[in-house]
C-alpha positions as CSV (number, residue, x, y, z in Angstrom):
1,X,-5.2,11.7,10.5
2,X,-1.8,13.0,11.0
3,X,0.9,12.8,13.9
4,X,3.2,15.0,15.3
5,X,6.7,13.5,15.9
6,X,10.0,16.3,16.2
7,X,12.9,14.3,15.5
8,X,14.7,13.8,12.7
9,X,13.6,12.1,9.4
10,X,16.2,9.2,7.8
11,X,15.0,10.9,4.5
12,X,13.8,14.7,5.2
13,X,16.0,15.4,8.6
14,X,14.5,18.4,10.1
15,X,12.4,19.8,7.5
16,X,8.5,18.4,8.9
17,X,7.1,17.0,12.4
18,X,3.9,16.0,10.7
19,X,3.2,12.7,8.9
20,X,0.0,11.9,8.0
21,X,-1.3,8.4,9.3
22,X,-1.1,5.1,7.2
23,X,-5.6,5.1,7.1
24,X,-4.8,8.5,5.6
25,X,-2.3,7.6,3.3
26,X,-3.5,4.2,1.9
27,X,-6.1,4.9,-0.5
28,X,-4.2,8.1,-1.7
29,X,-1.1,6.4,-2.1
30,X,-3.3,3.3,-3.9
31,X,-5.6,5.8,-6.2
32,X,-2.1,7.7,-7.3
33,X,-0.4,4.4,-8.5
34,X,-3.3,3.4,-10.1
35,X,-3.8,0.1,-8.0
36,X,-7.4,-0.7,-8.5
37,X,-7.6,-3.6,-5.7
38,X,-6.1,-3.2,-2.4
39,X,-6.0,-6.7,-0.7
40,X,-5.9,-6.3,3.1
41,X,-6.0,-8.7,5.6
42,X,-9.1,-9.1,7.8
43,X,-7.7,-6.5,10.6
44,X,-8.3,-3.7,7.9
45,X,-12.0,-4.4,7.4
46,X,-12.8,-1.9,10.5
47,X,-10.6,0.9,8.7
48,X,-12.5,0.2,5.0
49,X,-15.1,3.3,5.3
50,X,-12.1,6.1,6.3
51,X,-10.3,4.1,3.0
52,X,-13.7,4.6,0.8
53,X,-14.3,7.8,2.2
54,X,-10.7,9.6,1.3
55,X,-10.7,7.6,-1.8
56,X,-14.0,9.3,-3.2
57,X,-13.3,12.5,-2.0
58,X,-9.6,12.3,-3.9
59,X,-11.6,11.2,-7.3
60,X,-14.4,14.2,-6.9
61,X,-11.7,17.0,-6.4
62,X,-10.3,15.3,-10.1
63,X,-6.9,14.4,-8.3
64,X,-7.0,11.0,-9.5
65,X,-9.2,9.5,-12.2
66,X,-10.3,6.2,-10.6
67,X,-10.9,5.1,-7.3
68,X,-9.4,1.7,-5.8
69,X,-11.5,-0.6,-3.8
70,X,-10.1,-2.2,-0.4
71,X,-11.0,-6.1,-0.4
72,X,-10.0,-7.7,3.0
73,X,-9.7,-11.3,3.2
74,X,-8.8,-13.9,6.0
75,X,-4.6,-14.7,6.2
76,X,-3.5,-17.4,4.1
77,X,-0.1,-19.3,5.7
78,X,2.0,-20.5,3.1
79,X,4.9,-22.8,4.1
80,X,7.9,-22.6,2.1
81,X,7.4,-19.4,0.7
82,X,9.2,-15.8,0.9
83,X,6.5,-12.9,1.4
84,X,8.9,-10.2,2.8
85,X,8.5,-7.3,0.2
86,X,12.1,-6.7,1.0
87,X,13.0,-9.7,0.3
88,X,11.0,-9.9,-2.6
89,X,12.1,-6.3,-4.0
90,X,15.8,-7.8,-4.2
91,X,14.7,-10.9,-6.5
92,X,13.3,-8.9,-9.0
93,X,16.0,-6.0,-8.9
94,X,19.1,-8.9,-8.6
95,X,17.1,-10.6,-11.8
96,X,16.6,-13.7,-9.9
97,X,13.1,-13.4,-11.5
98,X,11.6,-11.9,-14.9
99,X,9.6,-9.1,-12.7
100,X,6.6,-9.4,-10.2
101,X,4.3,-11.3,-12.5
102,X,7.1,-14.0,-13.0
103,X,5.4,-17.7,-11.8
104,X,7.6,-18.2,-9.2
105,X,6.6,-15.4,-7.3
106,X,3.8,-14.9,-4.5
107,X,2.1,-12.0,-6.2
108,X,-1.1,-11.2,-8.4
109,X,0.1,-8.9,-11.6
110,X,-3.3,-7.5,-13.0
């Protein structure tokens, strides 16, 4: 669940070696921002139990008080369209759009 890695950090330098794994991380980082759906792509739907499993366990020891729910579904290919979250971030922080559930934009606001 973790790795080991001693070099330096771009953000913490020298201070760890260990960093926990992204199937680790997921449903904690989900559960914590209070993201109730996690939409995954079908290559996730083999990693769903460790995601349900750490996801309960955070919600019984009270650390969070819901627990999100991983959905995978097939990749959809849409022509024409800017999906790179970077990309993305800079269109709602440059106020090209009104925020992430603005129309124009290939995202779900719930």
């Amino acid at each position: 669940l973790y790795r080991i890695k001693h070099e330096s950090h771009q953000a913490t330098g020298d201070a760890w070696c260990l960093y926990p794994m992204y199937d680790y991380s997921h449903p904690i980082a989900d559960a914590v921002e209070g993201i109730t759906h996690s939409l995954c792509t079908l290559e996730f739907e083999d990693h769903r139990p460790l995601y349900d499993w750490v996801a309960e366990r955070i919600v019984k020891a009270g650390l969070v008080p819901t627990q999100p729910r991983q959905i995978e579904f097939s990749r959809l290919n849409l022509k024409y369209t800017v999906l790179s979250k970077r990309k993305l971030i800079q269109l709602v922080e440059d106020a090209h759009v009104s925020g992430w559930d603005d129309p124009r934009m290939p995202t779900i606001s719930g």
